[in-house]
GULO-482411 format. One line per 3 residues: number of its first residue (from 1); their letters; for each residue x, z, y of C-alpha. Coordinates in pm, 1 decimal. Layout:
% GULO-482411
NUM	A	X,Z,Y | ...
***
This chain:
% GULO-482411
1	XXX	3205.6,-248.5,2229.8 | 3577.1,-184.6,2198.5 | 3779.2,-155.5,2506.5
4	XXX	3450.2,-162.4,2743.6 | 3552.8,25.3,3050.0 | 3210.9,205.0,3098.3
7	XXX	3258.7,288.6,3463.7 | 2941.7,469.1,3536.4 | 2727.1,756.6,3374.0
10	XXX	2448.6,1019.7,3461.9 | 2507.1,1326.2,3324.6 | 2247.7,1653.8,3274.9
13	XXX	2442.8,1998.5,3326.6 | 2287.4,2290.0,3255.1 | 2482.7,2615.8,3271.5
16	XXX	2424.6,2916.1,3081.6 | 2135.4,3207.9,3204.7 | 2282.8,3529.4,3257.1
19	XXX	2147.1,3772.5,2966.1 | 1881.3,4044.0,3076.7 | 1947.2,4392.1,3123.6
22	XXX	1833.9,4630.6,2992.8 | 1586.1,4979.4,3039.9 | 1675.8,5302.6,2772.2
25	XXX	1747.4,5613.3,2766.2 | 1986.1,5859.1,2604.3 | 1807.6,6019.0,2296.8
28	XXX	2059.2,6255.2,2127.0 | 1968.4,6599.2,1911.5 | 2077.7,6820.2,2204.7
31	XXX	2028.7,6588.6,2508.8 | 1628.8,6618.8,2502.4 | 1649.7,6466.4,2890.3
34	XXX	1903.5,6201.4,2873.3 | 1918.5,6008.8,3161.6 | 1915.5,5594.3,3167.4
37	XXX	2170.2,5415.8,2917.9 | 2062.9,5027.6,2965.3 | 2343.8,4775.3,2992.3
40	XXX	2392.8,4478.8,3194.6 | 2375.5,4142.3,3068.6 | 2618.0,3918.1,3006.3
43	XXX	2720.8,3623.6,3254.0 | 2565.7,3274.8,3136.3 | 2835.7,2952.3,3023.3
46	XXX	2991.4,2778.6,3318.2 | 3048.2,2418.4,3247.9 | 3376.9,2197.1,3375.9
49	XXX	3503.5,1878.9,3447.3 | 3841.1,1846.7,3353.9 | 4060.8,1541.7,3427.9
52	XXX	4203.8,1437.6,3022.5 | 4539.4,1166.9,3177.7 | 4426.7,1002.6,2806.4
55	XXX	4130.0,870.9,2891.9 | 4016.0,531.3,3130.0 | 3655.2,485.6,3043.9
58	XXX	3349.4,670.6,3086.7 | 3214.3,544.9,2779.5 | 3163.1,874.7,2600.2
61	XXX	2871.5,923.6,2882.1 | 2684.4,604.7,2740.4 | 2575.8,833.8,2397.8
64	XXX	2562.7,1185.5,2520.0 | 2424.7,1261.6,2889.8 | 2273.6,1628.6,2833.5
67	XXX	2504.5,1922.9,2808.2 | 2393.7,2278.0,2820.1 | 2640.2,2601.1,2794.3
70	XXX	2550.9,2915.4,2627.2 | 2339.9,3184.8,2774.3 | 2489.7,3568.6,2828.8
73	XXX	2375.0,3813.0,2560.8 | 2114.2,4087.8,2672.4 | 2292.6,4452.7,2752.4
76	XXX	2287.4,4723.4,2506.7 | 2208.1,5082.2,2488.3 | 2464.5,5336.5,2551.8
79	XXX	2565.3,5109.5,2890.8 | 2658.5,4810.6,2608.7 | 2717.7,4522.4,2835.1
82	XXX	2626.4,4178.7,2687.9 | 2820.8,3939.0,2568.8 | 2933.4,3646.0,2816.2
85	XXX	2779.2,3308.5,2741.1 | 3082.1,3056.3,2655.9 | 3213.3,2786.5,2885.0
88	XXX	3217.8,2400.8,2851.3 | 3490.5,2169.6,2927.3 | 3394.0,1824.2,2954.7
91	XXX	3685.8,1601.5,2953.7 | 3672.0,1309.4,3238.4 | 3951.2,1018.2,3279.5
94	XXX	4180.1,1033.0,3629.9 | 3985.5,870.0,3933.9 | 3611.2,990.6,3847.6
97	XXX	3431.8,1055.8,4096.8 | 3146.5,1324.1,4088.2 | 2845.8,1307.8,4296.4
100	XXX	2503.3,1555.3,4325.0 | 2235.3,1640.0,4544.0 | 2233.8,1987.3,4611.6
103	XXX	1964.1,2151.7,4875.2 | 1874.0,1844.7,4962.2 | 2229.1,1747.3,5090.9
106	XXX	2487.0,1515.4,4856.8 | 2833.0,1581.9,4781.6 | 3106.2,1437.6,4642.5
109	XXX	3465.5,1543.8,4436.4 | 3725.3,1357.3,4385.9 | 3946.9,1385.8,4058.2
112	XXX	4223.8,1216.6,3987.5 | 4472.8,1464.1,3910.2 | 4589.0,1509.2,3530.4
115	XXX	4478.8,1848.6,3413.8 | 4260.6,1919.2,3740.0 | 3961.1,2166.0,3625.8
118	XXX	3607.7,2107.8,3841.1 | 3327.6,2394.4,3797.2 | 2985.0,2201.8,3834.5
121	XXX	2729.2,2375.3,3728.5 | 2803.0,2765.0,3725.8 | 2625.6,3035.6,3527.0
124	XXX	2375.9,3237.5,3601.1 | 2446.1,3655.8,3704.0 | 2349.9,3907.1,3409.3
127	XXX	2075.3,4124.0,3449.5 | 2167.7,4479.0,3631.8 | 2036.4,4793.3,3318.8
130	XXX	1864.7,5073.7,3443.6 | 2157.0,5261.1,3516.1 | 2209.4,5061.6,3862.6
133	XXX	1896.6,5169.5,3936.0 | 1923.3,5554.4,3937.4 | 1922.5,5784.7,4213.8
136	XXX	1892.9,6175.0,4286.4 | 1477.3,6108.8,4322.5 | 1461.6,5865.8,4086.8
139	XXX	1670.7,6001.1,3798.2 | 1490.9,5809.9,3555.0 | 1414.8,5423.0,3662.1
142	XXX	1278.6,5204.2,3384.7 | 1323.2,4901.6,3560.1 | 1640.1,4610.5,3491.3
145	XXX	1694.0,4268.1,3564.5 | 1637.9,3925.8,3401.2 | 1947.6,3703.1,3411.4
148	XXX	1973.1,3473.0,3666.6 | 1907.2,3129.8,3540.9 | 2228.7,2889.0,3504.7
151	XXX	2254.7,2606.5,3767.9 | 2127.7,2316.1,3702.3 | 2222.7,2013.4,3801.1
154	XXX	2210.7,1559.6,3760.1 | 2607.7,1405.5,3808.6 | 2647.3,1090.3,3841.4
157	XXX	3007.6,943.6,3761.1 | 3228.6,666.9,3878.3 | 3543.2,566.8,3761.6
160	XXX	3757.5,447.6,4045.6 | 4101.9,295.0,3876.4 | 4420.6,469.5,3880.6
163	XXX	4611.4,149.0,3842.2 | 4984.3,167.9,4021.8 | 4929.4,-241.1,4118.7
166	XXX	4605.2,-422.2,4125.3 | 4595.2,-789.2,4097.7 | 4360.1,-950.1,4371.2
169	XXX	4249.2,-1313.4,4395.9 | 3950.1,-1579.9,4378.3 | 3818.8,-1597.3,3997.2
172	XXX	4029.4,-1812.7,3790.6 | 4352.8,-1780.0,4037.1 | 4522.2,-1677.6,3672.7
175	XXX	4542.6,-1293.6,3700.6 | 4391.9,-1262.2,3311.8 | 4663.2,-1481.4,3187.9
178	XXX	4940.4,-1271.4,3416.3 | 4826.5,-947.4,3333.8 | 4824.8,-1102.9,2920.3
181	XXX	5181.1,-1237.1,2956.0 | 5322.2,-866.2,3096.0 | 5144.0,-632.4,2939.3
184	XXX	4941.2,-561.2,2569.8 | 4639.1,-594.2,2783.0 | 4431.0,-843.7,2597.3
187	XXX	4155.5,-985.3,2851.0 | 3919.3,-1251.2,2720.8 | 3974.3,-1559.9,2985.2
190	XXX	3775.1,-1888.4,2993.4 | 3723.3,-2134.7,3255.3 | 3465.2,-2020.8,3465.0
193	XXX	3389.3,-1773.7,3741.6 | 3370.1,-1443.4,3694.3 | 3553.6,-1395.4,3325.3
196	XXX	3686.0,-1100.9,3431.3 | 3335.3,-881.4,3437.2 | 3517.8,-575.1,3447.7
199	XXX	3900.6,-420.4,3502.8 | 4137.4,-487.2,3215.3 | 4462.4,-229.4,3241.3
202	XXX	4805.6,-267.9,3135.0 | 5102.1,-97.7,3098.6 | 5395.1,-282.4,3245.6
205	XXX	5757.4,-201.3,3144.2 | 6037.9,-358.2,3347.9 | 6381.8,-163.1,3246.4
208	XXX	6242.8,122.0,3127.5 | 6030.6,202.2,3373.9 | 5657.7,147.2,3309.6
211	XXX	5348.0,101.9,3575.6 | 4949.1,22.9,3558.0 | 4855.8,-306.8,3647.1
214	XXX	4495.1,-370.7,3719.2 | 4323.1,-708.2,3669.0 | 4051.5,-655.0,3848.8
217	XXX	3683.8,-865.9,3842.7 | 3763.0,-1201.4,4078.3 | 3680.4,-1123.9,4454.5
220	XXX	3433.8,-1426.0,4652.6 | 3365.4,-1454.3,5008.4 | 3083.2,-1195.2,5096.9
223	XXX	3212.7,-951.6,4854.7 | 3245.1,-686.9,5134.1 | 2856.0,-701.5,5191.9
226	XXX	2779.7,-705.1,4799.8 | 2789.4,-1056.7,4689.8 | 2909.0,-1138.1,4369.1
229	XXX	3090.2,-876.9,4222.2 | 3225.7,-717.8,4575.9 | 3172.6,-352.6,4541.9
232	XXX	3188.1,-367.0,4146.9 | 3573.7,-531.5,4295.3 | 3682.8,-370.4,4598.7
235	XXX	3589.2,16.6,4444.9 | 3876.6,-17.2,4184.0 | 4120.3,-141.4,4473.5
238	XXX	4067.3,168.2,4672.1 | 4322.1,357.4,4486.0 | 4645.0,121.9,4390.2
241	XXX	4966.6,157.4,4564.7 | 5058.9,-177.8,4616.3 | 4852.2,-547.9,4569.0
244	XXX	4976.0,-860.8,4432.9 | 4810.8,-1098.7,4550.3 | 4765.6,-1424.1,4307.9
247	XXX	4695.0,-1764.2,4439.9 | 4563.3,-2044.1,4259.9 | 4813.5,-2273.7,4414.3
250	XXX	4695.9,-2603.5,4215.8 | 4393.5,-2549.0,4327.6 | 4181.6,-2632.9,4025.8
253	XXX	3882.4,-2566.0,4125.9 | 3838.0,-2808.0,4462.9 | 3945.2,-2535.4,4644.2
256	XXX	4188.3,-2538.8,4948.6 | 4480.3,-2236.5,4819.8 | 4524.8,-2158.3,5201.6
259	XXX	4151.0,-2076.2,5283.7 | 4170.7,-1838.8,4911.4 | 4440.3,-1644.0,5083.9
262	XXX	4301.1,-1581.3,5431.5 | 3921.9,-1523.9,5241.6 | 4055.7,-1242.5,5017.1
265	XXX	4245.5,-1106.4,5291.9 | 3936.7,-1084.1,5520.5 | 3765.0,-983.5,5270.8
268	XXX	3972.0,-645.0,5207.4 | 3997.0,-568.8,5585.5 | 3599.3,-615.1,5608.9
271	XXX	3562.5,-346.4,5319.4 | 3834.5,-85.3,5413.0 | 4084.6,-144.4,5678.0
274	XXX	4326.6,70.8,5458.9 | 4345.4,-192.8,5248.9 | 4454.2,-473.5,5466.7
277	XXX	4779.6,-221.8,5534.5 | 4837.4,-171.1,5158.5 | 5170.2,-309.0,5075.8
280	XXX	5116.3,-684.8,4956.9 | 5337.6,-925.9,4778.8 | 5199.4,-1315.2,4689.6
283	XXX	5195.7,-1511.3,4390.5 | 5174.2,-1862.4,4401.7 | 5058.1,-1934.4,4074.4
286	XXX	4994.4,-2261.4,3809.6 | 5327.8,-2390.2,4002.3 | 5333.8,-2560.3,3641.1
289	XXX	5064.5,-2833.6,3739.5 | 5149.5,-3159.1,3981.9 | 4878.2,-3043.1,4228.7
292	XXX	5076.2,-2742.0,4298.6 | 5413.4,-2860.2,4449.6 | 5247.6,-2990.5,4800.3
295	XXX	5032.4,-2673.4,4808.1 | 5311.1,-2446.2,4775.8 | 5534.4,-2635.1,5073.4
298	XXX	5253.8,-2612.8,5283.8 | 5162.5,-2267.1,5201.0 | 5525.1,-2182.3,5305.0
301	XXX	5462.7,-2354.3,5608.6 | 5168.7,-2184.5,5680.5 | 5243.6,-1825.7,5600.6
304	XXX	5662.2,-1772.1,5635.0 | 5681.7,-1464.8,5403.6 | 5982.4,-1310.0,5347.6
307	XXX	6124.9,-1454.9,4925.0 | 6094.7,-1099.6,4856.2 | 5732.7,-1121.4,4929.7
310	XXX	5629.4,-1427.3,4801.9 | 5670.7,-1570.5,4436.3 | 5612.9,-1917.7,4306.8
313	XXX	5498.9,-1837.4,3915.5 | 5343.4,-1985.2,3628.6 | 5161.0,-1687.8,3408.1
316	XXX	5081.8,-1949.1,3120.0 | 5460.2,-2025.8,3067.0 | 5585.8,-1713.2,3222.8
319	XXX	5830.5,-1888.9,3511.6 | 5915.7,-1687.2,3735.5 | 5696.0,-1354.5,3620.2
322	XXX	5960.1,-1177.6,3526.6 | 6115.2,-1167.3,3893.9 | 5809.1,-1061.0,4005.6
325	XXX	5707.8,-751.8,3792.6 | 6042.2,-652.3,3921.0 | 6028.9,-675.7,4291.4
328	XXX	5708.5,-473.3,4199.8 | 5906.3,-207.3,3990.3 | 6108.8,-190.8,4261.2
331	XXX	5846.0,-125.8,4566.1 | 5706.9,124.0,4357.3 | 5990.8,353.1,4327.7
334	XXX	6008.7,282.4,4703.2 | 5607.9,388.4,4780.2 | 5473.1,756.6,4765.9
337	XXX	5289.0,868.8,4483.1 | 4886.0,775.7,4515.9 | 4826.7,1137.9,4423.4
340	XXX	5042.2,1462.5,4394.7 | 5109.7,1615.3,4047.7 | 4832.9,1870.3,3965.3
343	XXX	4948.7,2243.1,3800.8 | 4616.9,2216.3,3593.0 | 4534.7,2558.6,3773.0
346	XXX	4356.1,2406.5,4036.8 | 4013.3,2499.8,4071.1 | 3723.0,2250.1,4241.8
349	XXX	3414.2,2272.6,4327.5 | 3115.7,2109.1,4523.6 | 3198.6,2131.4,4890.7
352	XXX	2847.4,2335.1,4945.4 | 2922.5,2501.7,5312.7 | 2911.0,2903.7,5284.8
355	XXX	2589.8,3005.3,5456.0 | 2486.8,3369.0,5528.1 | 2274.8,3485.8,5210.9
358	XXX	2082.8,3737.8,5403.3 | 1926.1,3463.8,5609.0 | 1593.1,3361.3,5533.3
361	XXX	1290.7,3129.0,5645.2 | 934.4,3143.4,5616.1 | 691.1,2813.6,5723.3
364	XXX	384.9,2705.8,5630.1 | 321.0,2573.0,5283.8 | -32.3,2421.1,5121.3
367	XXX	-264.6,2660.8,5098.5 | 50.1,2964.2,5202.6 | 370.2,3029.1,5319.4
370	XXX	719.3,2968.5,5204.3 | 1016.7,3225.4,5229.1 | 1349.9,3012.1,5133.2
373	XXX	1657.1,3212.4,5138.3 | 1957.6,3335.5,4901.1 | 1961.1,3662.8,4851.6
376	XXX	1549.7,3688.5,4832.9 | 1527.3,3384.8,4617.0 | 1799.6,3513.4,4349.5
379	XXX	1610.5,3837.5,4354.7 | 1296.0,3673.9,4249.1 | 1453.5,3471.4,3962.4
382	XXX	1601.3,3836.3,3824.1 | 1323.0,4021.9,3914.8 | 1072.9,4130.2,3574.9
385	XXX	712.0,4107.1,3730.9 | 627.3,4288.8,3397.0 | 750.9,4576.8,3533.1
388	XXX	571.6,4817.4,3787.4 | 870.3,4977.4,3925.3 | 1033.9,4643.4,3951.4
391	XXX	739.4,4539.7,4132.3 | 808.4,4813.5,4380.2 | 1167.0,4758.4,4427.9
394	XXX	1085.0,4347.7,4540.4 | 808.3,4531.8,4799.5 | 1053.0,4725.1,4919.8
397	XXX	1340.0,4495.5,4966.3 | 1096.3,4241.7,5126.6 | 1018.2,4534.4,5366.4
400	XXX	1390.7,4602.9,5401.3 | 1543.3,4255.0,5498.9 | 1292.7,4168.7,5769.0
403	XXX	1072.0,3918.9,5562.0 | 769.5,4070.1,5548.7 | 766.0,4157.7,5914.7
406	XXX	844.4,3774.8,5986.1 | 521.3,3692.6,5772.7 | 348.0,3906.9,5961.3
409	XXX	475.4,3749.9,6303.2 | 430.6,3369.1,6115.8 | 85.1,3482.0,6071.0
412	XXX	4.5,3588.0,5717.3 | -346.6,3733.5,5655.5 | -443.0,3915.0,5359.2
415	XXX	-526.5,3716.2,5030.7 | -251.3,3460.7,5166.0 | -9.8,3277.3,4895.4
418	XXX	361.9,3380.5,4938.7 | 609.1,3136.6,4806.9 | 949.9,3260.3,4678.5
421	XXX	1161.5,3047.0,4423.8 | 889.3,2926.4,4165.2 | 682.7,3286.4,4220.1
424	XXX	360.3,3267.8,4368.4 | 259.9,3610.5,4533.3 | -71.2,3727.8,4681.5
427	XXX	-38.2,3890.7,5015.3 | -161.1,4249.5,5017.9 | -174.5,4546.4,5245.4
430	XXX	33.8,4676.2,4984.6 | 363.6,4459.1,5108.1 | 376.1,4677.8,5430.8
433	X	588.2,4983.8,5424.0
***
């Protein structure tokens, strides 16, 4: 549907493996012992979120969810190293928000910055060739490594509004018809709650200089805990500069345009106190209708707002709009920026704590025992169990680091399962060193 805001998505990233190295050997007329040649592999496809200032929808999301970046090449002989697996950039609008489970723990990134780049899934190593793996007593290894696998990873997306202003008020205060009357925004409007199932932007020029007004879904009382449209509401309010707040001063709908104000108001302070400081201004509106007039005189009474702060307007004939989209002009060049410009060189990433990768863990598991730790469980994923010598190397690392001592103090017996990554290992007598 044209002009659907789409503000929510699940996305599959899967970043590129690192390409395998490799195991060779010189073989030249007059070199009858060359020594190992293998080259590395290349480094798998990282893939990006990157904030594209042209876009306000996550509706690209709704027919493509799966994106997968290439894989590094394998090495070569003669120390060839592989070719590097290209990147993806996946352009996002300004104010998505990107959330994932990683280890068990969720994070979250903000980006709202034109231009800002995000790595969130990141490629896998390439494979180390046999050259790595040469020494003065072992002059001719035929072992390498597999590429690490690329990270893997579910995002889900939300699109909090980057609007400058965001109308607020009960359903049906008029904010459709305002946001019509000053802007190209075209909303569809009808009378009856909720119209307004989702944010319509506009872009509002008032002497040449231009701002984002947000009409945003109508607000009830219990929106705060859910009800209604609350959260769907109060998410896209987060992140304006300044409110104006429209009141249905005729009071069309039975309602009292005194307890509107003080509801919405309550409302915002119950959700985010933030919000109940955000700069406000108050627009009476439908001052066109008879009920209005004795609404508006006691509203004044009331609530004594300074005339800079409150307007009496009518959006369907446009009295008194005008004045108002300028005081707002005005506040705004007055109010900080909601975000500060981005260079586009900016790198983020998920907010995953650095932890020690020699550390490991071993516990019971089924019928076995688990080892969870970084540096052992990358290992395994590179490690080529069709390889004897590579077989030997993972025995003697495990020997090395601690870990199989640890089993042995966890209580491992022979013919136990070890459990390392997704490898499943058979404890032998041959583990000790």
């Amino acid at each position: 549907m044209a002009g659907e805001l789409y503000d929510k998505a699940i996305i599959h990233l899967q970043a590129g493996a690192g390409g395998d190295g490799l195991a060779t050997f010189r073989r030249e007329k007059y070199v009858p012992r060359g020594g190992p040649d293998g080259g590395d592999g290349g480094r798998g496809g990282d893939i990006y979120l990157v904030v594209d200032p042209q876009l306000n929808t996550l509706l690209p999301f709704k027919f493509k969810t799966r994106y997968s970046a290439e894989n590094g090449g394998s090495g070569g002989k003669a120390r060839r190293h592989g070719k590097d697996g290209g990147d993806i950039e996946i352009a996002v609008p300004p104010g998505t928000v990107a959330r994932t489970t990683i280890d068990g723990e969720a994070y979250e990134v903000d980006l709202v910055r034109p231009y800002q780049r995000f790595l969130a899934v990141r490629g896998g190593k390439g494979g180390l060739g046999n050259t790595h793996f040469a020494t003065s007593t072992r002059q001719a290894p035929r072992l390498a490594e597999l590429g690490e696998p690329g990270q893997h990873l579910e995002v889900e997306l939300e699109l909090k509004l980057i609007a400058d202003v965001g109308l607020v008020g009960f359903p049906n205060a008029g904010k459709s018809t305002l946001i019509s009357v000053v802007s190209a925004a075209k909303p569809k409007i009808a009378a009856y709650p909720f119209t307004t199932l989702q944010p319509n932007l506009g872009v509002v020029d008032v002497g040449g200089y231009s701002f984002v007004l947000a009409d945003i879904p109508g607000l009830i009382e219990g929106a705060h805990t859910g009800v209604g449209l609350g959260h769907e509401f109060l998410r896209h309010v987060e992140r304006t500069r300044l409110l104006i707040h429209v009141v249905d001063a005729a009071g069309v709908d039975g309602r009292d345009p005194l307890d509107d104000f003080r509801t919405i108001n309550a409302e915002l302070v119950r959700y985010a106190p933030e919000l109940a400081e955000r700069r406000q201004i108050v627009a009476l509106n439908k001052a066109d209708l008879p009920e209005a007039q004795a609404n508006i005189v006691r509203f004044r009474a009331e609530f004594p707002l300074p005339a800079d702060e409150l307007f009496v307007i009518a959006a369907a004939t446009q009295e008194g709009v005008e004045r108002l989209m300028a005081r707002a002009a005005a506040l705004l060049r007055e109010l900080p920026p909601a975000f500060p410009e981005s260079t586009g060189a900016e790198l983020a990433t998920w907010p995953v704590p650095e932890v020690d990768a020699n550390l490991f863990t071993v516990e019971r598991e089924f019928d076995g025992w688990r080892v969870r730790g970084k540096k052992i469980e990358r290992l395994i994923s590179m490690t080529n169990f069709a390889q004897a010598e590579s077989l030997e190397r993972l025995q003697r690392v495990l020997a090395a680091t601690g870990i199989s001592r640890a089993l042995e103090v966890a209580g491992v017996r022979e013919g136990d399962k070890v459990y390392i990554e997704k490898a499943e290992l058979l404890w032998t007598e041959a583990y000790e060193e």
